[in-house]
Steps between C-alpha positions, in 0.01 A plus 500: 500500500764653232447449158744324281379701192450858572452566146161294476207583673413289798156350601443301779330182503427158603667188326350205570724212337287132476581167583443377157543700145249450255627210325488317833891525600625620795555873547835573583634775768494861359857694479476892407862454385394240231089496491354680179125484577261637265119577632228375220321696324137449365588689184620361219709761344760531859415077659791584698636774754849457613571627883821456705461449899673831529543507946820368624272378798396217324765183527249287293104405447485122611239262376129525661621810687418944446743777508445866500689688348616751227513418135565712166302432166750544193194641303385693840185728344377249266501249785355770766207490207454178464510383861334783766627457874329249699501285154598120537671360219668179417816523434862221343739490277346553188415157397351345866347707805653447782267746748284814597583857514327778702561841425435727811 
């Protein structure tokens, strides 16, 4: 694995992309060039946490399918707060989710 963003911190985890988003459409393949997923939050003050797919490993995260991999948090400690490894949170586009995310 080589990281794309050696300034961010990495984490590794699982993204688990669904079939379906949750206004019922279909999910669309996953691109690290052009994704910008952001985890949810149960907070209300931060509702979203923007991460990039930041492993050059990763081609793309296709519907119904997992990936493991490395990803970078733009906010990295308040999201290492908010969501302690082994956590599963949903995670979209801001407006729809689209799947789950493991932190390891």
């Amino acid at each position: 694995m080589s990281v794309l963003y050696p300034a961010m911190q990495p984490v590794r985890a699982e993204l688990r992309l669904d079939l379906v988003d949750s206004s019922g459409n279909p999910t669309h393949e996953m691109r690290p060039a052009d994704a910008r997923p952001l985890a949810v939050s149960v907070r209300k003050n931060h509702p979203w946490f923007s991460f990039c797919i930041n492993d050059t490993t990763v081609g793309a995260v296709l519907p119904g399918t997992a990936v493991t991999c490395s990803i970078s948090f733009i906010n990295h400690v308040e999201a290492m707060e908010e969501f302690p490894r082994g956590a599963s949170v949903l995670f979209g586009d801001g407006a729809v989710t689209k799947g789950v995310l493991r932190l390891e």
